[in-house]
C-alpha positions in Angstrom: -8.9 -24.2 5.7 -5.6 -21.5 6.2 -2.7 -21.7 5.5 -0.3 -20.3 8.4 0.2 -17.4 7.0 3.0 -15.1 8.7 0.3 -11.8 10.0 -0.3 -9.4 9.5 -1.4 -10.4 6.0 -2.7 -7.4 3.9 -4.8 -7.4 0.4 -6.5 -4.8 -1.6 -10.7 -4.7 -0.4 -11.0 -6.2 -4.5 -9.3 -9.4 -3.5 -11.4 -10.3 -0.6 -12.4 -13.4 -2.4 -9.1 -14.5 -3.7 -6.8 -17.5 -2.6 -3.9 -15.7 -1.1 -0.3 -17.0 -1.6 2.4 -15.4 0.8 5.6 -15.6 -1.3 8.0 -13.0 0.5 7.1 -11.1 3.6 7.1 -7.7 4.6 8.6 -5.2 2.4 11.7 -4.4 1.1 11.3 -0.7 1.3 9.5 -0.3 4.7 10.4 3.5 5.1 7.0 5.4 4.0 6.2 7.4 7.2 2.2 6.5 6.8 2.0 3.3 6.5 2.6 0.5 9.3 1.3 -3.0 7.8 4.9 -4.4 7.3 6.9 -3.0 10.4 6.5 -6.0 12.5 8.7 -8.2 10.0 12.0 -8.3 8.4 11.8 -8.9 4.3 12.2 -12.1 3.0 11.7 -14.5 0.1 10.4 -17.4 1.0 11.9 -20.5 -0.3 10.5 -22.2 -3.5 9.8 -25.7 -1.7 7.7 -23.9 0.9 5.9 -22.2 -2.2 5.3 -24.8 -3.9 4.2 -27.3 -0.6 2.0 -24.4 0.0 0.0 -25.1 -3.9 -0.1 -28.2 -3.9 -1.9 -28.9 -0.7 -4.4 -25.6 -1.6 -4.7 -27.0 -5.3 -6.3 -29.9 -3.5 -8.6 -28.0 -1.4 -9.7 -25.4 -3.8 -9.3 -26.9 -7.4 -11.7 -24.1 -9.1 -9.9 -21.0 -7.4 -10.1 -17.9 -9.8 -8.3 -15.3 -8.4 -4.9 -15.6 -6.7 -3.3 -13.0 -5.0 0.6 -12.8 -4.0 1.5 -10.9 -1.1 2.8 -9.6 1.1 3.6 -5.9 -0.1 6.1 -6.5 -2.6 6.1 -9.5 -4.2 6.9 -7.8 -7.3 11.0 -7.7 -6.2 11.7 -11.4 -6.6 13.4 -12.1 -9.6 11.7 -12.5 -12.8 12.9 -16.1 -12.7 11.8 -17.0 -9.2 8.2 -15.2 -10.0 7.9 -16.4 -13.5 8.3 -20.6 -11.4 5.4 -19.7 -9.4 2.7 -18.2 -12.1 3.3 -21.5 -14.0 3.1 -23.3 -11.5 0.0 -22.1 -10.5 -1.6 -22.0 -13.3 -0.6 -25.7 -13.9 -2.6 -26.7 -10.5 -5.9 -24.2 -11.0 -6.7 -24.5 -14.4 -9.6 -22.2 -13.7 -7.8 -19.0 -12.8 -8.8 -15.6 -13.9 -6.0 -13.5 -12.5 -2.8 -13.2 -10.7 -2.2 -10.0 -9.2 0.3 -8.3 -7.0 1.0 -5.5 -5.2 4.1 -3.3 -6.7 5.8 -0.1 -5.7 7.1 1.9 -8.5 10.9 1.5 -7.9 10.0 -2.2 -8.5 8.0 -2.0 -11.8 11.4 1.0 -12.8 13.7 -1.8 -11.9 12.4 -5.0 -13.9 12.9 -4.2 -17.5 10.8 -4.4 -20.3 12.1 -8.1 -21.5 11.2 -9.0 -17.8 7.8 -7.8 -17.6 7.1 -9.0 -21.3 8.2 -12.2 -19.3 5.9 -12.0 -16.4 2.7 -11.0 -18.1 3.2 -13.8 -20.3 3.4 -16.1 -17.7 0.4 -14.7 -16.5 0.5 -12.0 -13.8 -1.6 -9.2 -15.4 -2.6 -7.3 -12.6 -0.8 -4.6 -10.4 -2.0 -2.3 -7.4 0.4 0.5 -6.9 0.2 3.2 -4.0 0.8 6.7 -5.6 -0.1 8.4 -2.6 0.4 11.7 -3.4 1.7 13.4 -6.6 3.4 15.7 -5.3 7.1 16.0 -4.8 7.1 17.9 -1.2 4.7 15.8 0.1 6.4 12.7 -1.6 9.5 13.6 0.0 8.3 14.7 3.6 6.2 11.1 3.8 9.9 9.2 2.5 8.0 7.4 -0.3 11.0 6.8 -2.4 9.4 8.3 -5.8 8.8 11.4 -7.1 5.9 12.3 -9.4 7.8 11.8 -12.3 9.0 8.4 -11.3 5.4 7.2 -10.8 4.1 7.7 -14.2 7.5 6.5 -15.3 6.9 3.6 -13.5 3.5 2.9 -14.0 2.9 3.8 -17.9 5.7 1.2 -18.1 3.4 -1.5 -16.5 0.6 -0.5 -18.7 3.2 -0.5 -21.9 3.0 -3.9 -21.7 -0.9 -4.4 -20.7 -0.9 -4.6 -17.1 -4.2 -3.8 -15.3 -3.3 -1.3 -12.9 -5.3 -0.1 -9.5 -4.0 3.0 -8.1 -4.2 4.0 -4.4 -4.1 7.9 -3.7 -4.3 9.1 0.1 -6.5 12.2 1.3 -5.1 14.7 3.3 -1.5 13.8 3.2 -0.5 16.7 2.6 -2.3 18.4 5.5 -3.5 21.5 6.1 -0.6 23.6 4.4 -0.5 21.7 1.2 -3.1 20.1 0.1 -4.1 22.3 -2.8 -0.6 21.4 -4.1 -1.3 17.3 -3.1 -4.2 17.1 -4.8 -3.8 19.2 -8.0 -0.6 17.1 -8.4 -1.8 14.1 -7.7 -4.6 14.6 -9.7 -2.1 15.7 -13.0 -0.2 12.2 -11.9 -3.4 10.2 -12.5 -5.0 11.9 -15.7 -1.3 10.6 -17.4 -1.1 7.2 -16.2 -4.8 6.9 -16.5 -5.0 3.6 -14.7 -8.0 0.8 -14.9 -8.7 1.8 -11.5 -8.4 4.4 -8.3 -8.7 4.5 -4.9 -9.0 7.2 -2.6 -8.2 6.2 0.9 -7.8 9.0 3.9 -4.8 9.4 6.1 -5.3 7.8 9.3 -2.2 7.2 11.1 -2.1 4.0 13.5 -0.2 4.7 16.8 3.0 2.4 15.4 4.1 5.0 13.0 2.7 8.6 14.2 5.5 10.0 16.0 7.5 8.5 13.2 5.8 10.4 10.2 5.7 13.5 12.1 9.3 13.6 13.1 10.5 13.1 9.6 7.5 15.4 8.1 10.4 18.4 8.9 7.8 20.7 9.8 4.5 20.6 11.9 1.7 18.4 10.6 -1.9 19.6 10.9 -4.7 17.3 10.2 -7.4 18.6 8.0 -11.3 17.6 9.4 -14.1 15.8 7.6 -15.4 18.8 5.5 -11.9 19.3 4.1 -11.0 15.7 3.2 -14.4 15.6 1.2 -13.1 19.6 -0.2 -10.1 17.1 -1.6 -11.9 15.0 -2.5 -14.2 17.1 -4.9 -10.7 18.8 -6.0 -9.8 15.6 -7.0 -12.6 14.6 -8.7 -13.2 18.0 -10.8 -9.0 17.9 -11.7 -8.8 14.2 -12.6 -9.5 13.8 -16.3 -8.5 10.7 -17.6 -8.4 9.9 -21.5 -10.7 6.8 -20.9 -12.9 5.8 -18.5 -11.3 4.9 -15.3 -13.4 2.9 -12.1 -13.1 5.3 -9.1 -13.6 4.2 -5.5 -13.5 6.0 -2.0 -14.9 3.3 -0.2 -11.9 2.3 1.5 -12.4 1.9 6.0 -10.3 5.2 6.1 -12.8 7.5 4.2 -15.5 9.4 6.0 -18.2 7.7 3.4 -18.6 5.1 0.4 -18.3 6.9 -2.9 -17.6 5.5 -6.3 -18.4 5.5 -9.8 -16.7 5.7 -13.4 -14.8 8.7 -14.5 -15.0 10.7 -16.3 -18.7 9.8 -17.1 -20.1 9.6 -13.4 -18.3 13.0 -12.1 -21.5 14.7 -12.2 -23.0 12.8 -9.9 -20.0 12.2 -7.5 -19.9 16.1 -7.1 -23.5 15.9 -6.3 -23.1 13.4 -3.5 -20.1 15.1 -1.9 -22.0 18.4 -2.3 -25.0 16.9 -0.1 -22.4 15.2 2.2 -20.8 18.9 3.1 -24.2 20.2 4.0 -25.0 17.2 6.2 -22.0 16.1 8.0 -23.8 13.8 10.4 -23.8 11.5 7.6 -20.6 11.0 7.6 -18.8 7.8 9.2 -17.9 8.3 12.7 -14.2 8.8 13.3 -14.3 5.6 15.6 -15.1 3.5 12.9 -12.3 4.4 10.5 -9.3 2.5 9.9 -5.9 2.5 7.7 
């Protein structure tokens, strides 16, 4: 059984197996030029009753459920006292659960302080999955992600100050053709010092919703880089990123032109390898059609 869920309803590829809990909808930011999951709806909280009806009947259904997920993309900007009514809740009605995670976009994670994320892990939400995108401030700007670099470590060493899990997303070929040796050296500095638990690589694709939108506000023409190069990023990324203990990196997302993953910094040998024998045989590579964002 569903519940009637308000789509499009969005989770990370890791919480395919999750019971999935939509407490606000849409996104409060909703101005990234990439992405177009949320566009359709206005940002709202929904009402505690609705929450709560919503448990109770899935508590009957599926007692032993592990893993919970809140959506939709930013659930994370309730307030702490709002959030901190559901994750007891919930963890009053499964008694089995694992995890609670969350996505959370790192003006959220700057805004709650340190008392209210003390608060909220301790009420259990212990997980996070935050989209860096890019590292770089140009292409930071020129996509309107509302952070800077700076602002993302800020942001997401503060979640794992306090022991958050944290899975970061980073996209390929954002910064096009002109700068992509300046969006992925950056973004790979950005990730060796937050050093999350986790990273995905995804590749820009840009649904047809949102592609006159991201090139207008781009500033400046936006050329695509092909296959070859978004696996020459990749390798960039893979040879800059040096994180200070080991780290679970994935680019197996629909977007990328083939599955790759492995732990860093231990399995870099071997990613290098495979991206290597990718480059020389390009008619391994996914076909375009079969891509998505």
């Amino acid at each position: 059984m569903e519940l009637a869920y308000d789509y499009p309803l969005y989770r990370p590829p890791s919480e395919a197996n999750s019971l999935i809990f939509q407490v606000t909808l849409g996104c409060s930011f909703n101005k990234c030029s990439f992405c177009n999951m949320y566009r359709t709806k206005e940002y709202a909280e929904r009402p505690w009753e609705e929450i709560r009806a919503e448990i109770d009947m899935m508590a009957k259904l599926y007692p032993d459920t592990r893993r919970i997920f809140l959506a939709d993309g930013d659930a994370l900007n309730m307030s702490k006292d709002r959030l901190v009514q559901i994750l007891e809740y919930l963890y009053q009605k499964f008694p089995s659960i694992e995890r609670i995670s969350c996505y959370a976009m790192p003006k959220n994670l700057l805004q709650k302080t340190d008392e209210e994320l003390k608060a909220l892990y301790a009420a259990g939400l212990h997980m996070f999955y935050v989209g860096i995108e890019s590292g770089n401030d140009v292409v930071l700007k020129k996509v309107t992600k509302g952070a800077t670099g700076r602002s993302i470590v800020q942001a997401c060493s503060k979640a794992k100050k306090h022991g958050y899990v944290l899975s970061c997303m980073v996209i390929l070929g954002l910064g096009g053709r002109k700068y992509t040796k300046e969006h992925i050296a950056d973004t790979a500095k950005v990730l060796g010092e937050i050093a999350p638990d986790y990273v995905g690589a995804l590749t820009l694709y840009l649904e047809e919703g949102v592609r006159d939108e991201f090139m207008s506000k781009y500033g400046e023409p936006f050329e695509f880089i092909d296959d070859v190069e978004v696996l020459d990023e990749l390798e960039r990324l893979v040879r800059g990123f040096d994180p200070k203990t080991p780290v679970v990196f994935r680019a197996n997302h629909a977007s990328n032109v083939y599955s790759i993953g492995g732990t860093m910094p231990d399995d870099r040998g071997r990613i290098l390898s495979l991206i290597e024998g990718l480059k020389a045989h390009p008619e391994m590579l996914k076909p375009k059609f079969l891509r998505r964002f």
